[in-house]
N, C-alpha and C positions, 0 to 999 in steps of 0.2 A: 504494500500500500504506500502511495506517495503524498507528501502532503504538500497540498499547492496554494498557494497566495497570488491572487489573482483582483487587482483594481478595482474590475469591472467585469462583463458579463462578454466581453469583445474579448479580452484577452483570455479569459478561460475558455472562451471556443474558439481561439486559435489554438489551444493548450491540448480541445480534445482532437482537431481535426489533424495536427500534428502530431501524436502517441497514440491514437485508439484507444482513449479511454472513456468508460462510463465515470461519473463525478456526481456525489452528492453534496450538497452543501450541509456543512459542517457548524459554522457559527461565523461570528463577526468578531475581531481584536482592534478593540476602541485604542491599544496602544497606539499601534502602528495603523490602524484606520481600514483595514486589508480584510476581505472576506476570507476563511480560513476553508480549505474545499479537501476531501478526500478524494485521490484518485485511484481508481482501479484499471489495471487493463487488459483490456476485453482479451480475454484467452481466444486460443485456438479453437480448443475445447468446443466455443460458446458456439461455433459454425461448424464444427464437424458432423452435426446430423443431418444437415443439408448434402454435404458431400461424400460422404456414406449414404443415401440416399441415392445422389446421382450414379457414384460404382454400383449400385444395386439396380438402377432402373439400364442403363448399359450393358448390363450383363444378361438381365432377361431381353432385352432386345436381341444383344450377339447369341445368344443362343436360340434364338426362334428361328433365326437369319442360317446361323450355319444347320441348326436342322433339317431345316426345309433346302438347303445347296447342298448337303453332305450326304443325309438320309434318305430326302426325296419323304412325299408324304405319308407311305405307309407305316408305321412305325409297330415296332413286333413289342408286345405285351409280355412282359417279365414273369417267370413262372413264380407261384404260390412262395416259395420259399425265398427266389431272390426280393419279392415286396419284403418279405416278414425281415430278411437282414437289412435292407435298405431302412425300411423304416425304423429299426432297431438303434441302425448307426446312427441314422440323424436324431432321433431319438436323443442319443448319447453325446453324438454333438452337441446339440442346442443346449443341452443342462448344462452339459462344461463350459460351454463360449458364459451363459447367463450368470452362472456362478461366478466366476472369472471376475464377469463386467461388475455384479454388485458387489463382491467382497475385494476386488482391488480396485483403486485408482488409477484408469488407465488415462494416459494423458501426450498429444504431440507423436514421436517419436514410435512409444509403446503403442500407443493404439494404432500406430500406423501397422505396423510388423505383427502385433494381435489380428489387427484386420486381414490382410498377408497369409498367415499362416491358418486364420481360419480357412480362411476359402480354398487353400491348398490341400487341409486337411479332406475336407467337406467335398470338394470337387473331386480331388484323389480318388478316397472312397465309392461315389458315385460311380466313378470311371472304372475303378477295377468291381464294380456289382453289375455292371454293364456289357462289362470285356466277362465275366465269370459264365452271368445268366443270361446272357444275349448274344451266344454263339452263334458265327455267320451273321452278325449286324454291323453297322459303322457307328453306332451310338455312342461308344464308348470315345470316338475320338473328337467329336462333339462337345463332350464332355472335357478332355484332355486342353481343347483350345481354348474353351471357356476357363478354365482354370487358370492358361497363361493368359489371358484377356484380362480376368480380374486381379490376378497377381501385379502386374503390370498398370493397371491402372488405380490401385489400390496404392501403390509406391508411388504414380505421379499427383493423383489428386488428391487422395488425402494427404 
């Protein structure tokens, strides 16, 4: 937290439009005559749901796209047991990623590379339930791009 002395209301929003910061007003110092302001600034953090958001809306687009160019529209139906592990993994994913997110502080840097390596893990698996239970299909490779597609733009956007 920084603490900012600021004249007037001119120079504290040059104060925010130059640092990124949110500022609340704090009080007034009859010494010096100077409104006394706290400033905060606006984390990364505070816009990363937006741009997780957009690698998420990308990545269901790139994989509709290379579906339908890779696969072609038939698509073969996974037998009984490859649903029940797929569903199992993700399953097991989603608790882990969730767990993860609410008992640590992930912030910048780590949630880039958490993000990263979820989708590696997630995609991974996918790909080899695809390549196991959808012998004679191209699904599986599908899957393998979309993985580098998100990986890849998981490291430039967020």
């Amino acid at each position: 937290m920084e603490i900012v002395l600021g004249l007037n209301n001119d120079e504290l929003a040059k104060f925010i439009l130059r640092n990124g910061s949110k500022t609340n007003e704090m009080g007034f110092d009859n010494k010096t005559n100077y409104f006394i302001y706290s400033a905060e600034r606006v984390r990364g953090s505070d816009l990363l749901g937006g741009q997780i958001g957009l690698v998420g809306i990308l990545l269901v687009f790139a994989s509709l796209f290379l579906r339908k160019w890779i696969v072609g529209t038939a698509k073969k139906e996974t037998s009984d047991k490859g649903k029940k592990v797929s569903m199992w993994g993700m399953i097991i994913a989603a608790l882990i990623a969730t767990a993860i997110i609410i008992f640590i502080d992930l912030e910048g840097n780590a949630l880039k590379w958490f993000c990263m390596l979820l989708i590696f893990i997630v995609a991974g698996f996918q790909s080899f339930v695809d390549w196991k239970f959808l012998k004679g299909s191209k699904e599986y490779m599908v899957t393998l791009l979309v993985l580098v597609i998100g990986v890849t733009l998981s490291y430039f956007i967020i």
